[in-house]
KOLPAZA-360162 format. One record per atom (N, C-alpha, C): residue in one letter; x, y, z. Coordinates in steps of 0.1 Angstrom, whole numbers, padded with zeros to 4 digits, always signed. Layout:
<pts>
aXYZ ...
</pts>
This chain:
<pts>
x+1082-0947-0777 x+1076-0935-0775 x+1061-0935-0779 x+1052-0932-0768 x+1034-0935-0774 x+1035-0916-0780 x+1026-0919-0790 x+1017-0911-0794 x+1005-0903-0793 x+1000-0894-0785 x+0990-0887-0784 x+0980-0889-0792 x+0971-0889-0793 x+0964-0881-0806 x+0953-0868-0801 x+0953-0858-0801 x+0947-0856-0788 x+0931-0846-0803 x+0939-0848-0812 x+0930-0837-0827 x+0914-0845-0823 x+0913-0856-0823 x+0898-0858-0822 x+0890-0853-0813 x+0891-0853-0795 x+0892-0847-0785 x+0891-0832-0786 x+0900-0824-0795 x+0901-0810-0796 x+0887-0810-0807 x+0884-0812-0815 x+0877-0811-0827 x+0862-0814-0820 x+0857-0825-0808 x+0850-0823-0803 x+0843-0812-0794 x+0856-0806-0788 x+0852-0799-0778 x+0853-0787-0786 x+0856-0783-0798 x+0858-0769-0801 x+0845-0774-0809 x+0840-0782-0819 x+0824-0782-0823 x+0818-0777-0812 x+0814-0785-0802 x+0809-0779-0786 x+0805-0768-0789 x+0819-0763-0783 x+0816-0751-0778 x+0816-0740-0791 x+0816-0741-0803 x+0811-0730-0812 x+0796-0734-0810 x+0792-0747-0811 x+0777-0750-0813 x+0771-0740-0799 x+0776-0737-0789 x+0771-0729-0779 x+0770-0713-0781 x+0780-0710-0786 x+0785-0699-0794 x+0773-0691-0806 x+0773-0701-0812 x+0772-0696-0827 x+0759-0707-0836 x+0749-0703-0827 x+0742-0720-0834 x+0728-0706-0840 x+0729-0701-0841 x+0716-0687-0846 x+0712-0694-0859 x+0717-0701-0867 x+0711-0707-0884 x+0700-0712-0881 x+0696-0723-0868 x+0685-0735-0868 x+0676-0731-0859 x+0672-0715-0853 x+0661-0710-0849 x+0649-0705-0859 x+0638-0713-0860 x+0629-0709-0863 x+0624-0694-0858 x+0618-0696-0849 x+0606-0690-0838 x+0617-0676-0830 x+0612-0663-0828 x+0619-0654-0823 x+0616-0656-0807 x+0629-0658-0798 x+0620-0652-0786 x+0630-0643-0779 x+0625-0637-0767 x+0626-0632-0758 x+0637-0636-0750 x+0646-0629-0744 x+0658-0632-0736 x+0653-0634-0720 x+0661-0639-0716 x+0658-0645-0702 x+0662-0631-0695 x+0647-0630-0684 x+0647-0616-0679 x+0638-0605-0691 x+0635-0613-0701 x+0630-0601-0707 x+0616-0604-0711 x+0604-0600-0715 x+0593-0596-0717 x+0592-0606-0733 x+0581-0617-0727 x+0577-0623-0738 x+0572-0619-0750 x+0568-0623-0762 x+0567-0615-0772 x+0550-0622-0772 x+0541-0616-0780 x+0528-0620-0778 x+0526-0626-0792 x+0519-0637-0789 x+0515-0650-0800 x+0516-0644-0815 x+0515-0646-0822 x+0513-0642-0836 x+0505-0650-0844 x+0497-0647-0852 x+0487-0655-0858 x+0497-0661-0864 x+0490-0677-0864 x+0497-0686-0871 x+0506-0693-0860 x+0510-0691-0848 x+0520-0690-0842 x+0516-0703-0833 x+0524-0714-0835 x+0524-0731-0834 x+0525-0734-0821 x+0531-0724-0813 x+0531-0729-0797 x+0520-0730-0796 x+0522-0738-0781 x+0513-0745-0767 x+0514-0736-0759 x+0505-0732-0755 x+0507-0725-0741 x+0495-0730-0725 x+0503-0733-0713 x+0498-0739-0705 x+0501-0732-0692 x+0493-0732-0680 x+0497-0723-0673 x+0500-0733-0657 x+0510-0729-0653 x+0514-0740-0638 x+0501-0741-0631 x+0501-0753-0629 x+0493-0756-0614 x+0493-0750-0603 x+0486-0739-0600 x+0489-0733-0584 x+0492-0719-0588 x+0496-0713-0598 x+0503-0704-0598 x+0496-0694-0610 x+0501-0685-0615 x+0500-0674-0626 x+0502-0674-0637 x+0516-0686-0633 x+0528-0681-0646 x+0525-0694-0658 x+0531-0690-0665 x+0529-0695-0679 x+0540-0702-0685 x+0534-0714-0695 x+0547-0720-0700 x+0542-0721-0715 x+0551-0717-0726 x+0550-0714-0739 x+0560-0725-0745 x+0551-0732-0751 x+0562-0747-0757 x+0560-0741-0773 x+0576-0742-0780 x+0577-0747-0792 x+0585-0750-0796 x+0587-0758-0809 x+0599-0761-0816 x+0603-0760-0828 x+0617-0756-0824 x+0623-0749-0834 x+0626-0756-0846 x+0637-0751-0858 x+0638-0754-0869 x+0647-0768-0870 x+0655-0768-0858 x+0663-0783-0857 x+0656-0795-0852 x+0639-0793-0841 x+0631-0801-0840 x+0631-0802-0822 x+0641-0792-0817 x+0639-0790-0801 x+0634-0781-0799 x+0621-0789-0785 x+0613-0781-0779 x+0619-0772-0765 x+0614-0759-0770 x+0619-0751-0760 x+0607-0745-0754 x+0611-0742-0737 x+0599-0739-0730 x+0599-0727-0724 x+0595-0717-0728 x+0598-0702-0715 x+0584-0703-0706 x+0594-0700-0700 x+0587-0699-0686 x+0581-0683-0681 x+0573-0679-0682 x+0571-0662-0676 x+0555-0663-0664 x+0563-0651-0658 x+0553-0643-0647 x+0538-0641-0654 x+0531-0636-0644 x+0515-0633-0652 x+0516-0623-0660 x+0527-0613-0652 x+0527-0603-0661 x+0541-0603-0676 x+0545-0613-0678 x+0550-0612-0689 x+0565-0617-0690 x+0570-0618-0679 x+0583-0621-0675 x+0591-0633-0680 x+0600-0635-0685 x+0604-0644-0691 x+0613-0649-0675 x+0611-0656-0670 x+0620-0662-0656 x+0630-0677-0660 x+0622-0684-0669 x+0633-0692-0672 x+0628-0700-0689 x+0640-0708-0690 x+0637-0714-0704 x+0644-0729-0699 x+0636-0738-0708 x+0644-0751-0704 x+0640-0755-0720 x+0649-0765-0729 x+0650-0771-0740 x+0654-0786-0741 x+0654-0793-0747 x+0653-0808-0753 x+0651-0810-0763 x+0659-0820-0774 x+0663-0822-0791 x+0672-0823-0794 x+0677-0830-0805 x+0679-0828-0815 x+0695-0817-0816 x+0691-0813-0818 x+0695-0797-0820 x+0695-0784-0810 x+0709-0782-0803 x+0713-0772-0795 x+0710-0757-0798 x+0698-0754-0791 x+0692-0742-0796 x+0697-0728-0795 x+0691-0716-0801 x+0703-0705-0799 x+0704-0698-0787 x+0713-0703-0778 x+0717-0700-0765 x+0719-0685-0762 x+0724-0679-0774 x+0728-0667-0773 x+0716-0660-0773 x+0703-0661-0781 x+0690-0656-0778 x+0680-0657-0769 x+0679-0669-0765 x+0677-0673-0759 x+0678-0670-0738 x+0691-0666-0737 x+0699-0665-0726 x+0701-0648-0726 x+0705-0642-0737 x+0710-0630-0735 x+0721-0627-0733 x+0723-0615-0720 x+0734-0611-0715 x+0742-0624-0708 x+0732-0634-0703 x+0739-0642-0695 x+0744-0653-0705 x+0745-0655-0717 x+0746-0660-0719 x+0763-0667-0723 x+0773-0651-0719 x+0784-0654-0721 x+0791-0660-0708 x+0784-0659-0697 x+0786-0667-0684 x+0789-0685-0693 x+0778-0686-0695 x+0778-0702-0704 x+0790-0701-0711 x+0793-0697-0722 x+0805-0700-0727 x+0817-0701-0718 x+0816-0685-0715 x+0830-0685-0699 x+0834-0701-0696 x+0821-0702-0691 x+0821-0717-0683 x+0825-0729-0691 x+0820-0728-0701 x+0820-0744-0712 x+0835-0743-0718 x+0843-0729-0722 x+0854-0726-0723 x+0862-0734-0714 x+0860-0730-0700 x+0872-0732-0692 x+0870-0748-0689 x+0856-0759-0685 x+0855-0766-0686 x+0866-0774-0697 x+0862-0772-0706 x+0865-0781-0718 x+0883-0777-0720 x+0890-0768-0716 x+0902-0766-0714 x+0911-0774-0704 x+0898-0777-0690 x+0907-0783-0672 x+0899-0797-0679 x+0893-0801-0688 x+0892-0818-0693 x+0893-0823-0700 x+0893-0815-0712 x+0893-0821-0728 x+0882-0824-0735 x+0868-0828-0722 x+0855-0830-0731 x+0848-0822-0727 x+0838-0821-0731 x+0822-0812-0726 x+0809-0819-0730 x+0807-0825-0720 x+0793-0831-0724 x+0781-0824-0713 x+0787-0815-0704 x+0781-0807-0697 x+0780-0796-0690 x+0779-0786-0686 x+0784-0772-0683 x+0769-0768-0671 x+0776-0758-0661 x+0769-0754-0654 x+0776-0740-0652 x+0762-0730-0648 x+0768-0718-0643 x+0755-0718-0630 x+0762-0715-0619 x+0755-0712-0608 x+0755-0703-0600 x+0756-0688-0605 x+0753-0678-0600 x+0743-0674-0588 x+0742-0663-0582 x+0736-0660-0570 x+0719-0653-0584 x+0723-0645-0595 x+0713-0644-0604 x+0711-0651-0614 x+0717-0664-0613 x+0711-0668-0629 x+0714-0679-0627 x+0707-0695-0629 x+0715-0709-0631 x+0712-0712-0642 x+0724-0722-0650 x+0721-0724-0665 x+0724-0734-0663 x+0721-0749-0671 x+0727-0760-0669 x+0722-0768-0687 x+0733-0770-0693 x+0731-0773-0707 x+0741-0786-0709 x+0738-0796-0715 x+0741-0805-0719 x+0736-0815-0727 x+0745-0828-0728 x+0744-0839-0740 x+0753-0846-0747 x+0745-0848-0752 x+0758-0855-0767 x+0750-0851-0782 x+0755-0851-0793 x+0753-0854-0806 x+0739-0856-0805 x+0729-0851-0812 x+0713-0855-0813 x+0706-0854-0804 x+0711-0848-0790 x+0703-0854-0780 x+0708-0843-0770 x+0699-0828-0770 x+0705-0822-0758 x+0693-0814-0751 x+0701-0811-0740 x+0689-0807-0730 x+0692-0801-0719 x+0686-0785-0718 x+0693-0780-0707 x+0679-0767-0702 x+0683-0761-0692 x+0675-0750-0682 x+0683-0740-0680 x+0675-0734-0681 x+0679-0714-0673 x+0667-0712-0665 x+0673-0703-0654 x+0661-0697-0648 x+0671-0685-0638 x+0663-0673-0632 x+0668-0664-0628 x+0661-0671-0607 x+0665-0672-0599 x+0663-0673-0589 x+0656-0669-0583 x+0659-0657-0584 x+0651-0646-0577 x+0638-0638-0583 x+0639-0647-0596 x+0625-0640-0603 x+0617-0655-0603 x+0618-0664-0597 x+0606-0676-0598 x+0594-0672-0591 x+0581-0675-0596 x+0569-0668-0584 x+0569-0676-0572 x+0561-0673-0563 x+0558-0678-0554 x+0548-0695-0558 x+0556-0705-0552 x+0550-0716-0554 x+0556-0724-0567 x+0567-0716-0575 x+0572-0722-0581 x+0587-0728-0578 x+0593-0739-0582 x+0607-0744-0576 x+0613-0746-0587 x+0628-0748-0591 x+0633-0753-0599 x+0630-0768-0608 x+0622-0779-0598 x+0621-0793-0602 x+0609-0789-0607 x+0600-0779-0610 x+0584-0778-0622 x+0591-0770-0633 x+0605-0769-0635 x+0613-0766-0645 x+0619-0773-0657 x+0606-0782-0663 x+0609-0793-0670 x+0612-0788-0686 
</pts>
């Protein structure tokens, strides 16, 4: 009779997906939820800010307290349209993302249930695409709202 072991497997994907959940300790820097109105610089305040080629909209780089850089993306006038991250350390999704952010879990839930791993998750909504992934030290993912990208912007200047 073989033996399962299936505890390592479970212990992975349930780290996972709390780290998607519940990672609010290793945020530095406050921001703004996707769809919502960026917050305005603060003295002292370490971001980069650069504005797309061709366009209006603006990209606000910084990084947080785990050492990943996170990028919002907004309109001229303020709009937060998307976020994309890289690092280290899985940033707080839940702030980050907002309301949509329990779409992602939804998703990484049921994923990691029909496979046993999760080293990647997607939600691809008609309002919202999220796409988060990785391994251990090393993760990187995007949000963006569809229908709020400006004119001249595409998902691939979504770096």
């Amino acid at each position: 009779m073989a033996v399962i072991n299936t505890q390592s497997s479970t212990v992975v994907g349930v780290s996972i997906v709390f780290a998607l959940c519940a990672n609010t300790f290793v945020t530095a820097e406050a921001h703004a939820e996707l769809g919502g109105t960026s917050a305005a610089l603060a003295a002292g305040d370490t971001a980069t800010v650069r504005t797309l080629p061709g366009s209006a909209a603006k990209v606000r780089s910084t990084v947080d307290a785990g050492g990943t850089t996170i990028n919002e993306y907004t309109t001229g006038s303020g709009v937060i349209f998307a976020y994309t991250w890289q690092g280290p350390t899985m940033p707080d999704l839940g702030q980050l993302l907002g309301p949509y952010a329990q779409r992602l879990r939804t998703e990484a839930a049921a994923q990691f249930n029909a496979t046993g791993s999760l080293h990647a998750s997607r939600v691809d909504d008609p309002d919202v695409i999220i796409e988060s992934g990785g391994q251990m030290r090393s993760y990187v993912g995007r949000a963006w709202l569809p229908q709020a990208l400006p004119a001249g912007i595409t998902q691939a200047d979504l770096r």
